[in-house]
N, C-alpha and C positions, 0 to 999 in steps of 0.2 A: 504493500500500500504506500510506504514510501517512498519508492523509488517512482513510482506512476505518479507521487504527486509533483514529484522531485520533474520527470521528462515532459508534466503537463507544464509544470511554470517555467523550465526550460523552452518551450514552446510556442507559449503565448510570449517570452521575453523576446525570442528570436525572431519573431512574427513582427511583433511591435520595432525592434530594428530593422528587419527589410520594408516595412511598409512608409519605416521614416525615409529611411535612404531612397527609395523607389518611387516617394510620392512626387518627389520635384521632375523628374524625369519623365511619368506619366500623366501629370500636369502638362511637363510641357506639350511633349508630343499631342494629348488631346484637347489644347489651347488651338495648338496648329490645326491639329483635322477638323476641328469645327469652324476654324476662321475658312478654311478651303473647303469643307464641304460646301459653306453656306454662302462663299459666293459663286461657288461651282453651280450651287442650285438656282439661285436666281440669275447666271447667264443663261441657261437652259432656259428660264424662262423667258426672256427677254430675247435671247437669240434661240429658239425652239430647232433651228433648221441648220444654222449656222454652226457646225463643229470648228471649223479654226478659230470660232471667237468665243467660244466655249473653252474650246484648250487652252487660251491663251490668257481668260480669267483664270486658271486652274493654276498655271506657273505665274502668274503677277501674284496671286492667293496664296502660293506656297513662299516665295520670297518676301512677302508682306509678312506672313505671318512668322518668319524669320526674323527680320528687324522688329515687331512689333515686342517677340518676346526678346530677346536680344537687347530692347531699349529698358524692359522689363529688369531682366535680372543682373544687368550691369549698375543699373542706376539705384536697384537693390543693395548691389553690393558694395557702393560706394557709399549708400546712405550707413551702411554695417561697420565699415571701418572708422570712417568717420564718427561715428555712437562710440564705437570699445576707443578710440583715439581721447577722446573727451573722458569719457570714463578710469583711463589708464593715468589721466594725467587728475581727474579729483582723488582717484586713490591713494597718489603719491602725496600731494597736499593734506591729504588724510590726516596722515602720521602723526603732525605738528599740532598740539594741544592748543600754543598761543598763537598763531602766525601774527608778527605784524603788520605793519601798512604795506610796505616795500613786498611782503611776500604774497600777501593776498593781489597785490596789482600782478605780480608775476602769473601768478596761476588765473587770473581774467585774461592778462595779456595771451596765458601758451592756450586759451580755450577758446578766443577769439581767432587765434592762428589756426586752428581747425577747422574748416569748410568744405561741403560738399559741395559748393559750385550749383546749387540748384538741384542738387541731385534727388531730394525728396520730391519735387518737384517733377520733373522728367519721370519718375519713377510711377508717380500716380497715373499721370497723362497715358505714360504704355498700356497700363493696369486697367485704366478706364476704356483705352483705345480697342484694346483684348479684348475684354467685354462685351464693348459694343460689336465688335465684329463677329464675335463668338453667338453674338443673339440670335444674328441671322438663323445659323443655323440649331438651333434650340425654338428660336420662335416657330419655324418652318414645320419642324418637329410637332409644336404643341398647338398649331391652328386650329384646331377643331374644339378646342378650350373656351370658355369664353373671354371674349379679351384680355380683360383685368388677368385673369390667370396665365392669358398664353406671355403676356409680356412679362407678367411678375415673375414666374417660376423660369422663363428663359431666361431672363436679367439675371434671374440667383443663381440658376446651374455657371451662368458662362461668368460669372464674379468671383463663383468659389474658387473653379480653374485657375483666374488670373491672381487671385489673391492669395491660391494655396502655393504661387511661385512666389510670391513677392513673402510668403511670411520664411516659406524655409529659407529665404537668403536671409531673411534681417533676426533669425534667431538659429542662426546656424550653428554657434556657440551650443547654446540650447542642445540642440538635436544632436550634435557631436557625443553628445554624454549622453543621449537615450542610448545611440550605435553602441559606443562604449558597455554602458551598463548591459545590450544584450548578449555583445559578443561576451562577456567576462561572467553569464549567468549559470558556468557550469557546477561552482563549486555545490550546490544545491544537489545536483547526483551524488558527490563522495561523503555528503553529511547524510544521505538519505539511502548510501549502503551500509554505513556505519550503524545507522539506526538499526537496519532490517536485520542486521547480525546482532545488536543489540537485544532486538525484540525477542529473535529464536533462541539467544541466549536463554532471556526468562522466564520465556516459556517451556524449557528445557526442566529449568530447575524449578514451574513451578508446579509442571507434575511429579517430576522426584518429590519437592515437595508435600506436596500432598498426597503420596504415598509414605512417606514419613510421618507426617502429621496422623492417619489413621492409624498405623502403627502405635504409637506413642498414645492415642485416646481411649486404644483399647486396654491399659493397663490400668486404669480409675485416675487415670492423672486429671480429668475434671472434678472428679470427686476431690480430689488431693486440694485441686486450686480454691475450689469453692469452699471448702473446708476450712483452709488458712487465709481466704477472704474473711470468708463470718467471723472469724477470731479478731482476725485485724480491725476489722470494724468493731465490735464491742468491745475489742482495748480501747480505740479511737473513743468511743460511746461514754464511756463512763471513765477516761482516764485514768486507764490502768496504769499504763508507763510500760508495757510487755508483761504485767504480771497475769494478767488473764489467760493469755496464753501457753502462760508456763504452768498454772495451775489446771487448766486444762489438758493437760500432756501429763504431768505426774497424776491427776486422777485415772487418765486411759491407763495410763500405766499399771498404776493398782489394779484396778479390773480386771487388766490383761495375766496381770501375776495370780491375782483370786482364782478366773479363769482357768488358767492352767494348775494350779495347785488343784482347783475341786475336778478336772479333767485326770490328775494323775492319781488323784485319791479313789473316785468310780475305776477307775483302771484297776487298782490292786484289791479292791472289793469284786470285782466279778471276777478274777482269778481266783478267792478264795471261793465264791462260789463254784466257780467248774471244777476245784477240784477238788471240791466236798460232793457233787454230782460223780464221780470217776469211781468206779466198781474198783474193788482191793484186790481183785486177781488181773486186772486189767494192765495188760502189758506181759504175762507168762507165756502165754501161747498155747495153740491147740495137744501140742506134743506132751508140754510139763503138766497139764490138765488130769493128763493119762495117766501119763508112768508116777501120776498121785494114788492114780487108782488100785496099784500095786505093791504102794509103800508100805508095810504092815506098822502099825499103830505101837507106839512103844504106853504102854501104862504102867510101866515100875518092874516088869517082873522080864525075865531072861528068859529065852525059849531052849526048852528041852530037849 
């Protein structure tokens, strides 16, 4: 069980790093094939008959939609460096508890030397630019909507697209440590065979176990516990201090001695019984019985 849970969370960690890594890449690509599907679709319409000017929206559509994202994620990533640039330089001013005049002009001055040149700027215009081009082909998609719905939800599919480019550039930092964190999610399998060899460990011992323990219950040993509980407690009861106890033990005692004394005394009383029961020729045999019967009787006088 835990090693499954161990390769599930390995799984989902792994999952969540390829989908970060993968999502800017799939973004883009499907930025482009909507900006070219959907003028590809409306020169067909407009030119119905016309292939060469069909084609030829198709490659203006694919290079367009090249620059478009291009203007995108460059000017993403100028607005990015320029962020950790500023950033890099209040953490160093950090350090200093008091700064003075002189220091604090310094660190306006190196954060005002920081500039993106309009880069935020340029960055939206692409994002927006995407969008709109992207609706084409989402609106075309969702005509049979009613309006309000076929613009809204194509506005929002073709925004996510252009805005899930523009966020992985501007929090790439970010997402570098999701990658990270999934690639390094293995140690989770070697804590969770440790476990599993942990678990049949004590599972091991906890049917020897409790083959022991039956063992051991069958000799009165709860008798035993429950016995020198009830003591413990009426010493505790009526603060003995252990003499209850102890007076309890020399009374068994006596008993036990009484006991056997009255056990050894019936013993030598029915001995004198059986052998006041035992006939007086008992034990001669059937032979000496006989040759009794041959013995001539002596009464005082000599035979002649």
């Amino acid at each position: 069980m835990n090693m499954w849970i161990a390769k599930l969370h390995k799984f989902s960690r792994k999952f969540v790093g390829w989908i970060t890594a993968a999502g800017p890449i799939i973004a883009y690509f499907l930025s482009a094939l909507t900006i070219i599907g959907g003028v590809t679709i409306y020169a067909i319409k407009i030119w119905p008959n016309n292939y060469f000017y069909q084609i030829l929206a198709g490659f203006i559509a694919v290079f367009f939609a090249l620059l478009v994202e291009r203007l995108t994620l460059t000017q993403a990533a100028k607005v990015r460096i320029s962020k950790e640039k500023k950033d890099d330089i209040k953490t160093h001013y950090a350090k200093i508890a008091n700064p003075t005049k002189e220091i604090e002009a310094n660190k306006q001055s190196e954060l005002k030397a920081v500039k993106d040149e309009g880069a935020t700027i340029l960055m939206l215009s692409g994002a927006i630019i995407s969008t709109c081009a992207g609706t084409l082909f989402w609106h075309y998609l969702l005509q049979d909507l009613p309006p309000w719905q076929a613009w809204g939800f194509s506005t929002l599919f073709s925004a996510l697209i252009s805005f899930t480019l523009v966020s992985s550039e501007l929090h790439r930092h970010l997402e570098n440590e999701v990658v990270s964190g999934s690639i390094m999610a293995d140690h989770f399998t070697d804590l969770a065979g440790r476990e599993d060899a942990r678990d049949r460990v004590i599972q091991e011992f906890a049917g020897k176990h409790e083959d022991a323990l039956k063992k051991t219950l069958d000799h009165n040993t709860v008798d035993e516990i429950a016995d020198y509980t009830a003591q413990q407690t009426l010493d505790g009861i009526f603060n003995g201090q252990g003499q209850i106890p102890m007076h309890i033990q020399r009374e068994r005692e006596a008993r036990r001695a009484a006991d056997d004394q009255e056990r050894e005394k019936t013993s030598e009383q029915m001995q004198v019984i059986r052998d006041s029961r035992q006939p007086k020729d008992e034990g001669k045999g059937l032979i000496a019985n006989i040759s009794g019967l041959f013995t001539p009787s002596n009464n005082g006088h000599s035979p002649k």
